[in-house]
Every structure is written in C-alpha cells, then in structure tokens.
C-alpha positions, -999 to 999 in steps of 0.1 A, spaced: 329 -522 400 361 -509 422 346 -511 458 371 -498 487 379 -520 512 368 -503 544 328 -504 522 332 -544 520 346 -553 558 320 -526 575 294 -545 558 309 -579 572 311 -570 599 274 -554 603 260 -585 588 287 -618 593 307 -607 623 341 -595 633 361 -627 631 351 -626 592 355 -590 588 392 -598 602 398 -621 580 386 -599 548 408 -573 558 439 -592 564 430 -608 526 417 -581 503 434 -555 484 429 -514 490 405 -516 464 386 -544 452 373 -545 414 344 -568 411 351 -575 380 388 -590 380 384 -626 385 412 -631 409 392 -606 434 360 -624 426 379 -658 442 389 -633 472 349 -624 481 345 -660 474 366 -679 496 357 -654 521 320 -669 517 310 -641 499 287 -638 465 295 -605 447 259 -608 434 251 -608 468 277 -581 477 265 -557 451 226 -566 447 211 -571 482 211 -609 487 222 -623 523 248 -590 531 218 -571 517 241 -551 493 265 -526 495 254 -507 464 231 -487 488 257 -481 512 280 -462 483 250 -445 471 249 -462 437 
C-alpha cells in the first residue's frame, strides 16, 4: 500500500511525539509503499510495525485516517 508521507509523520506525531515525527520525515521517501521491503526496514528502524501502521495496533492505524 503507497502511503504519503505527510499521512505517516501526522500520525507520529499525534501518537509518538515530535522528535520521532522529525526523524521520520528527515528518513522516509515522498511516498512510502508498504510493500517494498527496503521501506518496511524504514517504518522499522523508526520503531514502527506496518501492521501496526496500517491495522490499528499501538499508532492505532492510519487506514482510517486515508479513509480506506
């Protein structure tokens, strides 16, 4: 799933905090495709699970927030 950027770091920084949402927008691409596995390793080493990211988990998803 292509995600834009802006989605991922507003839902950092609603639900980690700005110094992470800095940090995700210095490292991630425009857009980030979920299912590349070199973006995968991006969410990750920013703490993040895309399972999380996209299903509810601890960000509480952003599937909701795109209206998917």
């Amino acid at each position: 799933m292509e995600i834009p950027k802006d989605k991922i770091i507003e839902l950092i920084r609603d639900r980690i905090g700005g110094d992470k949402a800095a940090e995700a927008d210095a490292k991630l691409p425009g857009t980030v495709d979920t299912d590349k596995p070199e973006h995968r390793d991006l969410l990750s080493s920013l703490g993040i699970d895309v399972g999380d990211l996209l299903g509810g988990g601890a960000l509480g998803g952003i599937a909701g927030k795109l209206g998917i």
